[in-house]
C-alpha positions in Angstrom: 7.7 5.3 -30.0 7.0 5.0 -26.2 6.1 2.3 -23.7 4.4 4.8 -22.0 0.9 2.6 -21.3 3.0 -0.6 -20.1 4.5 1.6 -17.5 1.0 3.5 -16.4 -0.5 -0.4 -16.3 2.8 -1.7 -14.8 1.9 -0.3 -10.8 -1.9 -2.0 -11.2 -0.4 -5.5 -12.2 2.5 -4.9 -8.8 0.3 -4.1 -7.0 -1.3 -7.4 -6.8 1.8 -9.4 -7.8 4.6 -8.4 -5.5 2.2 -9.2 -2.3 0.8 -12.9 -3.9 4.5 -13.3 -3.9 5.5 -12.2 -0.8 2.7 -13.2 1.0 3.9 -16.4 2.3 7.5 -15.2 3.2 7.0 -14.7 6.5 3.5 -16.0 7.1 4.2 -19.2 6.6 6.8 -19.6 8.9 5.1 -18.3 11.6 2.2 -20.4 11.3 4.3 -23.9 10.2 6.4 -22.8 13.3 9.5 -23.1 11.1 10.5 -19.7 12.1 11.8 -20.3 15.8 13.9 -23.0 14.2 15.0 -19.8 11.5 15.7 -17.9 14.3 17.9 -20.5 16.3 20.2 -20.3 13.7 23.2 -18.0 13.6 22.0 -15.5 11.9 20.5 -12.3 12.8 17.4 -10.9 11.9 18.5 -8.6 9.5 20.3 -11.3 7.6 17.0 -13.0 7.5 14.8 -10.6 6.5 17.6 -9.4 3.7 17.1 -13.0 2.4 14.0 -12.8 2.3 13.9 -9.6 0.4 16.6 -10.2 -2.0 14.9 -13.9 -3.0 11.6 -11.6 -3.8 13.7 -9.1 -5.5 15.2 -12.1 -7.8 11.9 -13.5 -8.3 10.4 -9.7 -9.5 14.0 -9.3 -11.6 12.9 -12.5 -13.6 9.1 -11.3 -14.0 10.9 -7.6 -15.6 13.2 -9.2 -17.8 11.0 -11.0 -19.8 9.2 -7.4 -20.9 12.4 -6.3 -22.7 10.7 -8.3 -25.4 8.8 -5.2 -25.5 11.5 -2.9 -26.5 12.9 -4.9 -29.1 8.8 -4.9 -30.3 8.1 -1.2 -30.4 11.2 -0.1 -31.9 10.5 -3.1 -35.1 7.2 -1.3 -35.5 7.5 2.1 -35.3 7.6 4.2 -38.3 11.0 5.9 -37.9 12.7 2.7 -36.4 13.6 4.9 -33.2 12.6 4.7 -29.7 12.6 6.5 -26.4 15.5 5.0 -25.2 16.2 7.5 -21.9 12.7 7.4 -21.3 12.4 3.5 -21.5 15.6 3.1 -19.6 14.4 5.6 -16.9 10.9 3.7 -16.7 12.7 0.5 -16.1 14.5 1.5 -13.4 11.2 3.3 -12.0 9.7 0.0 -12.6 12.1 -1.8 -10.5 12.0 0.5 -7.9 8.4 0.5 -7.2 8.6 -3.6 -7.3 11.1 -3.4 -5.0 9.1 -1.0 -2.6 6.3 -3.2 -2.9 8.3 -5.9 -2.0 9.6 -4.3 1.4 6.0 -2.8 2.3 4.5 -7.0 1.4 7.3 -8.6 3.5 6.8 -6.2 6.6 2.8 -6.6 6.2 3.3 -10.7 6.2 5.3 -10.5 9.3 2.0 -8.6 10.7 -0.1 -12.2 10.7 0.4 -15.8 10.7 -2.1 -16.2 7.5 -1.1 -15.8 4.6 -4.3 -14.4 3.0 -4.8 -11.5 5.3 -1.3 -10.7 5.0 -2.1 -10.5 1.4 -4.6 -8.2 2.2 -2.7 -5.8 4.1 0.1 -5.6 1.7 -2.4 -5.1 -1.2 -4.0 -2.2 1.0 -1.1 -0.7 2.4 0.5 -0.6 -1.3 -2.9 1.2 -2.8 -2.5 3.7 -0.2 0.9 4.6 -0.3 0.9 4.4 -4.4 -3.0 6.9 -4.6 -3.6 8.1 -1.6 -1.1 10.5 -1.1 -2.6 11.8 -4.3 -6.3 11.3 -3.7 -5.6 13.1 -0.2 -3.6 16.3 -2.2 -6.6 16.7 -4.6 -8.7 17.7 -2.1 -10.2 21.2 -2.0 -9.1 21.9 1.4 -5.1 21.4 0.4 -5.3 23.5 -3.1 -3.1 26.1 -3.0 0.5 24.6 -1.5 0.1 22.1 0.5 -1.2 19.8 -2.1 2.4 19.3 -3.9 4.1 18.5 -0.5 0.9 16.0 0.5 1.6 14.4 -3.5 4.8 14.1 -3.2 4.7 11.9 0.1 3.4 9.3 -2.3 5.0 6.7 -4.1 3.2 7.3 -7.6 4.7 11.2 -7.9 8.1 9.6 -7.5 7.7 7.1 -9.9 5.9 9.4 -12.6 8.9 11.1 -12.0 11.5 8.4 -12.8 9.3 7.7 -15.7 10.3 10.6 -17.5 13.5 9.1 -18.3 15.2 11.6 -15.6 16.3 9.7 -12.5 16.4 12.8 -9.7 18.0 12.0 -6.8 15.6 13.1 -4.6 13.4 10.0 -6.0 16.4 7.4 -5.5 16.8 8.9 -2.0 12.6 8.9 -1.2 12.7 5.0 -2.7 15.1 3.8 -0.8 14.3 5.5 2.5 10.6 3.7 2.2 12.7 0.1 1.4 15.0 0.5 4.6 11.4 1.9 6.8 9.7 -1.0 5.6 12.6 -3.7 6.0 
């Protein structure tokens, strides 16, 4: 027994969650004018932006936990009483990493504008393309034949498909991270 569909449906519902959340985060304070008074303060603007970040991180932790209920589900109704616990575990964490991507590429779009629904849009675009494009772009004709696995796996959903397996690589720990610290 396998979560497998709550983790392919997952990505779809992040992608529109994680940037209503963060849309605000920075937005807001530049339009209210509340972030000059942020940035009098002594703290610098990475301590700011990691605030921000870990808040939106917290926020997306207490969305996740509440699917564990899930687990506990599958593994009642499954005919052997036995799940896929590596592969669960491994999604999870793929799960987690992907919100927390999202989260980076949302609070860097909402520092791009001062309202709140067009950073929305940005983040909502700029996470679709990173998550399919890549993808879209390797399936073209024109990249068959070798470049087409390099061009895939510049995107965000080979790396996660990847940690959903149930095997965490570290060359998908590595490319998850790198894309938090770029966007941050």
């Amino acid at each position: 027994a396998t979560l497998d569909k709550f983790f392919e449906l997952a990505p779809w519902v992040f992608i529109f969650l994680v940037p209503a959340i963060t849309m605000r985060s920075l937005a807001d304070e530049l339009k209210s004018g509340t972030f000059e008074i942020l940035v009098t303060k002594p703290l610098s603007q990475w301590q700011i932006v990691l605030g921000k970040y870990l808040s939106i991180l917290l926020v997306l932790i207490f969305i996740i936990i509440p699917t564990f209920i899930y687990i506990f589900t599958i593994k009642q109704l499954s005919a052997t009483g036995s799940i896929d616990s590596g592969g669960i575990t491994g999604s999870y964490i793929g799960l987690f990493l992907l919100a927390s991507v999202f989260a980076a590429i949302s609070l860097c779009c909402s520092g791009f504008s001062n309202n709140a629904v067009v950073a929305f849009l940005i983040s909502v675009f700029a996470c679709l393309i990173l998550y399919f494009g890549f993808n879209a772009v390797s399936k073209l004709p024109f990249f068959q034949g070798g470049a087409d696995y390099y061009i895939e796996m510049l995107g965000i959903d080979f790396h996660y498909r990847s940690t959903s397996r149930g095997l965490l690589d570290s060359r998908d720990v590595i490319y998850f991270f790198s894309l938090i610290f770029l966007f941050l």
